[in-house]
C-alpha positions in Angstrom: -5.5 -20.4 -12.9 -5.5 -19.5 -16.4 -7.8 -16.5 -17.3 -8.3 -15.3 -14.3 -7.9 -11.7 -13.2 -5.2 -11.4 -10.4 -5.1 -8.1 -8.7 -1.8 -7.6 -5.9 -2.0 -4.8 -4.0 1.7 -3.7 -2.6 0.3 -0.4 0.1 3.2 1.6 -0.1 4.4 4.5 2.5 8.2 4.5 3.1 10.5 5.2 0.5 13.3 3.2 1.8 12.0 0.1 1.7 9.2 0.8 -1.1 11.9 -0.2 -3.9 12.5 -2.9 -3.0 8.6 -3.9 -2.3 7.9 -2.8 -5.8 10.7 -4.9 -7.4 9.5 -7.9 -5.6 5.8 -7.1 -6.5 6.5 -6.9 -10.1 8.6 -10.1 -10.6 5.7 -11.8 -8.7 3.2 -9.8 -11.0 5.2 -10.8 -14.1 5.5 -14.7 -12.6 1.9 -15.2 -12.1 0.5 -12.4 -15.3 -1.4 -10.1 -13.0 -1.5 -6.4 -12.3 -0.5 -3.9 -9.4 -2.0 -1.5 -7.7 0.1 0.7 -5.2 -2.0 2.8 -2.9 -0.2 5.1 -1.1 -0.6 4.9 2.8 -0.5 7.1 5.5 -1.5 7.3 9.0 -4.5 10.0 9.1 -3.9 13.1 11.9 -4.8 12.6 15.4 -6.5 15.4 17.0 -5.3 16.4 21.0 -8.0 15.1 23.3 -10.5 18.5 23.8 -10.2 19.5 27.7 -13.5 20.5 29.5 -12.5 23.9 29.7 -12.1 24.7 26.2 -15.4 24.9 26.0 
């Protein structure tokens, strides 16, 4: 699709296999002239059930 605006995004979080994700992303990026965006993802905190007599 010529002219159009291709956005990949590669969600990143460990760094073992992230260089190799990148270096895949970017060939692909460069193959097909779009960009990257790498958000960096993580797993958000869980907080421990509240018993009945905490309160």
């Amino acid at each position: 699709m010529p002219g159009a605006l291709i956005t990949i995004l590669v969600p990143v979080d460990l760094p073992v296999v992230t260089t190799r994700v990148c270096a895949a992303a970017c060939a692909l990026a460069k193959l097909i002239d779009s960009r990257l965006v790498f958000p960096h993802v993580i797993q958000p905190p869980v907080s421990p059930p509240q018993s009945s007599q905490d309160s």
